[in-house]
C-alpha atoms as an extended CHARMM CRD file, in Angstrom:
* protein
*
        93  EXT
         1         1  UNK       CA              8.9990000000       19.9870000000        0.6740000000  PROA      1               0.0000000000
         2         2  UNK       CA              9.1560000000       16.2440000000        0.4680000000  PROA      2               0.0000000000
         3         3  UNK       CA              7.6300000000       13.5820000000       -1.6100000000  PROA      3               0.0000000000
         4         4  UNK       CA              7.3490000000       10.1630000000       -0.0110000000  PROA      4               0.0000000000
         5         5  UNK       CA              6.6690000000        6.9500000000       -2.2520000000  PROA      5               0.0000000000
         6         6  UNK       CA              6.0320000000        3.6080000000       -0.8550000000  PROA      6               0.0000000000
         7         7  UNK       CA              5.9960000000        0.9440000000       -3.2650000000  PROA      7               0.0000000000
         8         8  UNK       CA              4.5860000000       -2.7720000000       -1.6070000000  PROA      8               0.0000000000
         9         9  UNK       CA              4.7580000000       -6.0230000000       -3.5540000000  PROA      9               0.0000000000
        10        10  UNK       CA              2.0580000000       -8.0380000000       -1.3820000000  PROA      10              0.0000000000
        11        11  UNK       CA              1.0080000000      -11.5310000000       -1.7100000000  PROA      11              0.0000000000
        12        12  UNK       CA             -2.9360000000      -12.3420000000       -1.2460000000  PROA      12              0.0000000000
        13        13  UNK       CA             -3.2580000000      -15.8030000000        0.4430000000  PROA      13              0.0000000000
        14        14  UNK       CA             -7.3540000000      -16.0910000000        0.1050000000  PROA      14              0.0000000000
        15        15  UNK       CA             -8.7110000000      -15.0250000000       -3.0060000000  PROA      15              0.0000000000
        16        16  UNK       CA             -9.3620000000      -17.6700000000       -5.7630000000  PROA      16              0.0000000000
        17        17  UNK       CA            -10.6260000000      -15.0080000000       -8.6230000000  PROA      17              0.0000000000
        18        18  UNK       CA             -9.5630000000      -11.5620000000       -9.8200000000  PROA      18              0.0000000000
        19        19  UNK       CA            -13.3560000000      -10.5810000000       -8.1230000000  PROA      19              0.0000000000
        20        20  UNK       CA            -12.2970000000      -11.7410000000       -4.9530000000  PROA      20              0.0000000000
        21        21  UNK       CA             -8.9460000000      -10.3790000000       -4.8420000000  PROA      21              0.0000000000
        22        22  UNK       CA            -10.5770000000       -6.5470000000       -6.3710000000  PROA      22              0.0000000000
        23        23  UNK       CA            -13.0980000000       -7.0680000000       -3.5970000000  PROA      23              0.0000000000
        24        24  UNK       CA            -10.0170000000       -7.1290000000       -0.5280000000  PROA      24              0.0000000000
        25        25  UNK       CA             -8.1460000000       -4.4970000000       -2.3580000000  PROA      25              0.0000000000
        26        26  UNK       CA            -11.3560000000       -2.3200000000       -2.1500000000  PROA      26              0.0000000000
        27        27  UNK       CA            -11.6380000000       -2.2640000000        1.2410000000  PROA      27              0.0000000000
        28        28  UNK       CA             -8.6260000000       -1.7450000000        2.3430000000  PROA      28              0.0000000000
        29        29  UNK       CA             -8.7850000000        1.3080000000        0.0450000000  PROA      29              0.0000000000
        30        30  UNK       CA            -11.5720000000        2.6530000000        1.9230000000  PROA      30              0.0000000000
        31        31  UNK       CA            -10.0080000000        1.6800000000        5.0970000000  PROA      31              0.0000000000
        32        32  UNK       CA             -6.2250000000        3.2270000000        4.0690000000  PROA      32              0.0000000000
        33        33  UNK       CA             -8.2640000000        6.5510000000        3.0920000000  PROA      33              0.0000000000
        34        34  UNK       CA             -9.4840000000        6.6960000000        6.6400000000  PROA      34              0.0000000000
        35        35  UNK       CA             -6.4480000000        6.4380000000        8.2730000000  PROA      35              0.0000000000
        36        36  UNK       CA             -3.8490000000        8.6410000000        5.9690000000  PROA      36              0.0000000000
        37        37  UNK       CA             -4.1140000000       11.5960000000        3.6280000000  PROA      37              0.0000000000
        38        38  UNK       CA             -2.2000000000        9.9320000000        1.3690000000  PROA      38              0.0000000000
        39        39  UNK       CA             -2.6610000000        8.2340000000       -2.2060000000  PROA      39              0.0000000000
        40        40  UNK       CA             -2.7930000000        4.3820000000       -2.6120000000  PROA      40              0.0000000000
        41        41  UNK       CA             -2.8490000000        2.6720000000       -6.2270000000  PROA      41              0.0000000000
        42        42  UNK       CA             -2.1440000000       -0.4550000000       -7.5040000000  PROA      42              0.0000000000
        43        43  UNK       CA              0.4400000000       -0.2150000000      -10.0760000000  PROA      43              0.0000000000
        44        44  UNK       CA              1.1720000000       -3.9480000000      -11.0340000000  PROA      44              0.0000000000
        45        45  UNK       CA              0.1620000000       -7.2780000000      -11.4150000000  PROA      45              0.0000000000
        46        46  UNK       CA             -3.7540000000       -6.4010000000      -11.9060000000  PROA      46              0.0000000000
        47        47  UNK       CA             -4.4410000000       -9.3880000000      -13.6730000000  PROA      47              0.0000000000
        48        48  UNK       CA             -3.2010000000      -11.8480000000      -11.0560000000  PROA      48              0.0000000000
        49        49  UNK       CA             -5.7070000000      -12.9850000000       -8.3870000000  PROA      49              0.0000000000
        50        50  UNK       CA             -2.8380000000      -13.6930000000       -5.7970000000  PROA      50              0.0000000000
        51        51  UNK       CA             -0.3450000000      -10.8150000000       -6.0330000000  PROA      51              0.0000000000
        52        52  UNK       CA             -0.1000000000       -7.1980000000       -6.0630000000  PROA      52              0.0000000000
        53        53  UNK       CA              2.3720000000       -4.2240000000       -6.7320000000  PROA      53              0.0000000000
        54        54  UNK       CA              0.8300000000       -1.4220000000       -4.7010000000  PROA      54              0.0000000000
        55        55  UNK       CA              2.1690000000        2.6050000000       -4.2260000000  PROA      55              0.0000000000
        56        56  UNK       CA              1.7150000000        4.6650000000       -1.4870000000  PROA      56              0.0000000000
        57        57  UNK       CA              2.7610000000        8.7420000000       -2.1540000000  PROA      57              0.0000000000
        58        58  UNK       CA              2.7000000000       11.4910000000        0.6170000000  PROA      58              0.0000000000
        59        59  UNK       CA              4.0190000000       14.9360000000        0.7800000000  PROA      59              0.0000000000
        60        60  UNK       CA              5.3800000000       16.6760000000        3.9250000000  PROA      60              0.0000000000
        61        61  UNK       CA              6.7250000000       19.9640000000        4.5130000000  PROA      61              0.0000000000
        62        62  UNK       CA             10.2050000000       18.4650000000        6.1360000000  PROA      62              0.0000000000
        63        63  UNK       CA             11.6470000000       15.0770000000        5.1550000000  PROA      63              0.0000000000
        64        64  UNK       CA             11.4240000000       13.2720000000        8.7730000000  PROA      64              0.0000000000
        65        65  UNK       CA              7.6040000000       14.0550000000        8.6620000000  PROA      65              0.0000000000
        66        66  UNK       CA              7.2230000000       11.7150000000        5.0590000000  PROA      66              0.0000000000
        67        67  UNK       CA              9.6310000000        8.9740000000        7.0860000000  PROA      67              0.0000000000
        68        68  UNK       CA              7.3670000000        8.9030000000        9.7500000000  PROA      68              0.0000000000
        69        69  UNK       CA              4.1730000000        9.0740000000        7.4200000000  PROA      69              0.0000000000
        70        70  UNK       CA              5.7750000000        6.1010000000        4.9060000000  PROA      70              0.0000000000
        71        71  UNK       CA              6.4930000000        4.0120000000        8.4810000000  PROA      71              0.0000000000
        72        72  UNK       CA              2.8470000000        4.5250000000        9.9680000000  PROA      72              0.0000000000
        73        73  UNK       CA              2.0690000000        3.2330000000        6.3730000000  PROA      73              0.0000000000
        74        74  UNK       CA              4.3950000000        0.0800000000        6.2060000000  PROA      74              0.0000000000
        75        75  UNK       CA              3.1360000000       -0.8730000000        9.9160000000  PROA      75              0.0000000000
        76        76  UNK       CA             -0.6220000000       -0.3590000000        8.1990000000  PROA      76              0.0000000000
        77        77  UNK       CA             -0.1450000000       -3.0460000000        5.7130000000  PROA      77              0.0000000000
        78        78  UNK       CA              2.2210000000       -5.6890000000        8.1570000000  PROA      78              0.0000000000
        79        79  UNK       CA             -0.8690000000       -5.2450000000       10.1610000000  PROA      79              0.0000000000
        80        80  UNK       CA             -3.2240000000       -6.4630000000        7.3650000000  PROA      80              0.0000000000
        81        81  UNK       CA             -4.1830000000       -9.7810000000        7.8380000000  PROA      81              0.0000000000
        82        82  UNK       CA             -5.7430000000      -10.5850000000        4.1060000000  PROA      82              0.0000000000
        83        83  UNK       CA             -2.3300000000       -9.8040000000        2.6790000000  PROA      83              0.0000000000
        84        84  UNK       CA              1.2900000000      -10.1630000000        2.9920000000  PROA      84              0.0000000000
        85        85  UNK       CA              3.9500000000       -8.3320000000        2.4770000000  PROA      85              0.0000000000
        86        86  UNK       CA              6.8290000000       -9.6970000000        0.4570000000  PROA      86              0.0000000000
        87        87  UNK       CA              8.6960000000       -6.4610000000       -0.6760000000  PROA      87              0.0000000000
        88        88  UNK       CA              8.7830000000       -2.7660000000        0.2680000000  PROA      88              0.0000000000
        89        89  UNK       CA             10.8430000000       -0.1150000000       -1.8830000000  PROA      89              0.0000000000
        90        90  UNK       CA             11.0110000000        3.4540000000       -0.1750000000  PROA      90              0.0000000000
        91        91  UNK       CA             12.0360000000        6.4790000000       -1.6940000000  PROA      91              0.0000000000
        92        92  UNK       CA             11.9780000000       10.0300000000       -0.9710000000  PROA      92              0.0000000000
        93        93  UNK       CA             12.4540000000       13.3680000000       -3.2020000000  PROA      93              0.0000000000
C-alpha cells in the first residue's frame, strides 16, 4: 500500500474578499470530488483572499498507481483557470 500527498501553494488572481476567494475554492471542491476519490483540504493561508496552501492525499495498492493518481491531480489544477499554481510538493509513503 501507498499513500500519495500532494501539497499545492496556488495563487488566486480574481477574488477581492475572503467570500469570494471561499466561494472558488468551493467549487472546485465539488468539482475535484467528481473527478478523483481522493481528499482535498486547504491547509494554509485561510485568511488570505489571494493565496492558498492546498493538500491532495490518495491511497493505492502499488506505488506507480498513487504517481499516476497525484499526476492526473497536478494536470487538474494547471488546468484551473481561477487559480495558479506557484508550488507543488509530492510525497509518497
Amino acid at each position: 500500500m501507498t499513500i500519495g500527498l500532494l501539497q499545492l501553494k496556488v495563487h488566486f488572481p480574481n477574488p477581492q474578499s475572503l467570500k469570494e476567494k471561499r466561494s472558488i475554492l468551493k467549487r472546485l471542491h465539488a468539482k475535484f470530488r467528481r473527478e478523483f476519490n481522493a481528499a482535498l483540504s486547504e491547509i494554509g493561508d485561510m485568511n488570505l483572499w489571494q493565496s492558498s496552501v492546498l493538500a491532495s492525499v490518495c491511497v493505492a495498492r502499488e506505488r506507480q498507481e498513487a504517481e499516476k493518481q497525484l499526476h492526473r491531480i497536478m494536470n487538474f489544477f494547471d488546468q484551473e483557470r481561477q487559480l495558479e499554481v506557484i508550488a507543488q510538493q509530492t510525497e509518497l509513503l
